[in-house]
C-alpha positions in Angstrom: 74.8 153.2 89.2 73.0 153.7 85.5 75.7 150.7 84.4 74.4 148.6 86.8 70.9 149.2 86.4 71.1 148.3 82.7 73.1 145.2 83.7 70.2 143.6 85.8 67.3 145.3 83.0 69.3 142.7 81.0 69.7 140.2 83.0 65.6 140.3 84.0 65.5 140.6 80.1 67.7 137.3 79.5 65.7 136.0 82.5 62.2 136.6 80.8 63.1 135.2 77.3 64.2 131.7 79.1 60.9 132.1 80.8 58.5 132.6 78.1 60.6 129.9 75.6 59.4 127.5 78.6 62.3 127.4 80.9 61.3 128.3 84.3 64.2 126.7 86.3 66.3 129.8 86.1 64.1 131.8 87.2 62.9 130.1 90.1 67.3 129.8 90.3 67.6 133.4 90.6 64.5 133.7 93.2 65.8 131.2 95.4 69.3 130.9 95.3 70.2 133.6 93.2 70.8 137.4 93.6 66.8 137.5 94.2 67.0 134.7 97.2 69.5 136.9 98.8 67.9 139.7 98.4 64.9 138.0 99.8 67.1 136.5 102.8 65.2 133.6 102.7 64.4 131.8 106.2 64.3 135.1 108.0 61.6 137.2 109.4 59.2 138.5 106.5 60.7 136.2 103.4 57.5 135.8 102.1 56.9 139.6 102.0 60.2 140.0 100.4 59.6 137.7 98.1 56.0 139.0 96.9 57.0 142.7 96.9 60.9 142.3 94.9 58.7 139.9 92.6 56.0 142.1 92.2 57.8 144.6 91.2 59.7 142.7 88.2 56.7 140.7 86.5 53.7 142.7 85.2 50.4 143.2 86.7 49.3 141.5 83.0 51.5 139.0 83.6 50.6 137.3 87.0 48.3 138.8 90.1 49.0 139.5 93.7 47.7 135.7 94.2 49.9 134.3 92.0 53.0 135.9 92.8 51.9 135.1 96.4 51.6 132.0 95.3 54.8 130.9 93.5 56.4 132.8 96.5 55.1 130.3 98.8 56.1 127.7 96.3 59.6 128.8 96.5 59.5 128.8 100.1 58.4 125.3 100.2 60.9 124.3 97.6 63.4 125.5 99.8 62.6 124.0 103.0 60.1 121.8 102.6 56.9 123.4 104.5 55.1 126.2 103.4 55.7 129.8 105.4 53.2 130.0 108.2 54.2 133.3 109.4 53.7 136.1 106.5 
């Protein structure tokens, strides 16, 4: 189990230098389509939810607030199916 938690530290690691040298796309890869969309089961009951709470939980308080992860979660939702969530 410890291996595989320092696999994904990494990976979150690798994720967050692409992010802060200005390459967003695999992040948003990751949260939509990636280990993180399934996680989030996107298109199911409570996505958005999902989405702001598995987020929250990997980016800093610092880094973005509850509105903002709220936000690029709805963005991702739209992104994905072309209307924003009007359920969560």
């Amino acid at each position: 189990m410890t291996d595989r938690r320092e696999e994904l530290a990494q990976f979150w690691a690798d994720l967050q230098k692409d992010f802060q040298a200005g390459n967003p796309r695999r992040l948003k890869e990751y949260w939509k389509t990636g280990a993180g969309g399934r996680k989030i089961r996107w298109g199911t009951s409570g996505d958005l939810t999902r989405c702001h709470r598995l987020v929250r939980q990997e980016v800093p308080a610092t880094d973005m607030s509850d509105d903002d992860v709220w936000g690029y979660c709805q963005n991702l939702h739209q992104e994905l199916f072309g209307r924003p969530n009007p359920r969560d």
